[in-house]
N, C-alpha and C positions, 0 to 999 in steps of 0.2 A: 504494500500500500504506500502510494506517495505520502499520504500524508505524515505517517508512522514515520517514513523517513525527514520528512521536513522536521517533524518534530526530535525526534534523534540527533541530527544536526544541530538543531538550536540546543537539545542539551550538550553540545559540545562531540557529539560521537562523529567521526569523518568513514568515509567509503573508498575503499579502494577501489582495482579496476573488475575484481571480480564480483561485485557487487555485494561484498559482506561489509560488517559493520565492525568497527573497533570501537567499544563504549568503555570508556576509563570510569569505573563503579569502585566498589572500598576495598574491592581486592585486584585493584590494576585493570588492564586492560582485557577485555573477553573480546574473544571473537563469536560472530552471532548472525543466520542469517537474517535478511528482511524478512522474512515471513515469517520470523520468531520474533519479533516486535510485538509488544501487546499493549503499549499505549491506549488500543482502542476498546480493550476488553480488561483492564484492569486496572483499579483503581489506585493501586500500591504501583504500577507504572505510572501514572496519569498526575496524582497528585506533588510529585516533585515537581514537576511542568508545571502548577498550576503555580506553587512557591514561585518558581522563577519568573515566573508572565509576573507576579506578585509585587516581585523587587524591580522587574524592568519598569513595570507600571510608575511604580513609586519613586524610582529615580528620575522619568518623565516627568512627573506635575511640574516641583521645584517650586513650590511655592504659588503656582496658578491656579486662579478658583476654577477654571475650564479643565477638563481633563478629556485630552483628544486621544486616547484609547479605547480598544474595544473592552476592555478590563472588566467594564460592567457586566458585559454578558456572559463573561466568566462568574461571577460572584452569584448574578440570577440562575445561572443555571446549576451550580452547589446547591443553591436551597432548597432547591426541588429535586437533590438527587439524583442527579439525571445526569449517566457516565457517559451518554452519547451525545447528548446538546453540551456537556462541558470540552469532552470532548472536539467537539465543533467549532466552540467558541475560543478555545487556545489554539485549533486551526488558524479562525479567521485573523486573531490576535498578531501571531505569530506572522503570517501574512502583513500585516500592517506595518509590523516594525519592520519587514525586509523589504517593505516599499518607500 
């Protein structure tokens, strides 16, 4: 799934040419293919992402009462438990800041 790897990416894991993953986690670096990515299916994947959207969010504002992130719909869609619209929304997020 692209977006599994966009998200991968943003936590810092890079791709080589064979299309596997190097993700540096607390015991160094694992190798892993894309199809064992589970961002999308689990929440113990999912929820470090959401920290980081978190902190990138937060070092955005800087003191602005406007906040031109998508961050919110990260936050709404936590409250309703909902691992596919959270999901979606540190998609869209993440999109944002690479725009």
């Amino acid at each position: 799934m692209k977006d599994n790897r966009l998200i991968a990416e943003f936590m810092g894991a890079f791709f080589d040419d064979n299309g596997m993953t190097r993700i540096c986690g607390q015991y160094g670096l694992e190798r892993v293919n894309d199809l064992s990515l589970k961002y999308h299916t689990s929440w113990d994947w999912l929820m470090p992402v959401v920290e980081k959207c978190l902190e990138k969010h937060n070092n955005l504002i800087d003191g602005r009462d406007v906040i031109d992130t998508s961050y919110p719909s990260i936050a709404q869609a936590l409250q309703v438990v909902s691992l596919g619209e959270t999901y979606k929304a540190v998609v869209e997020f993440i999109n944002q800041l690479n725009n």
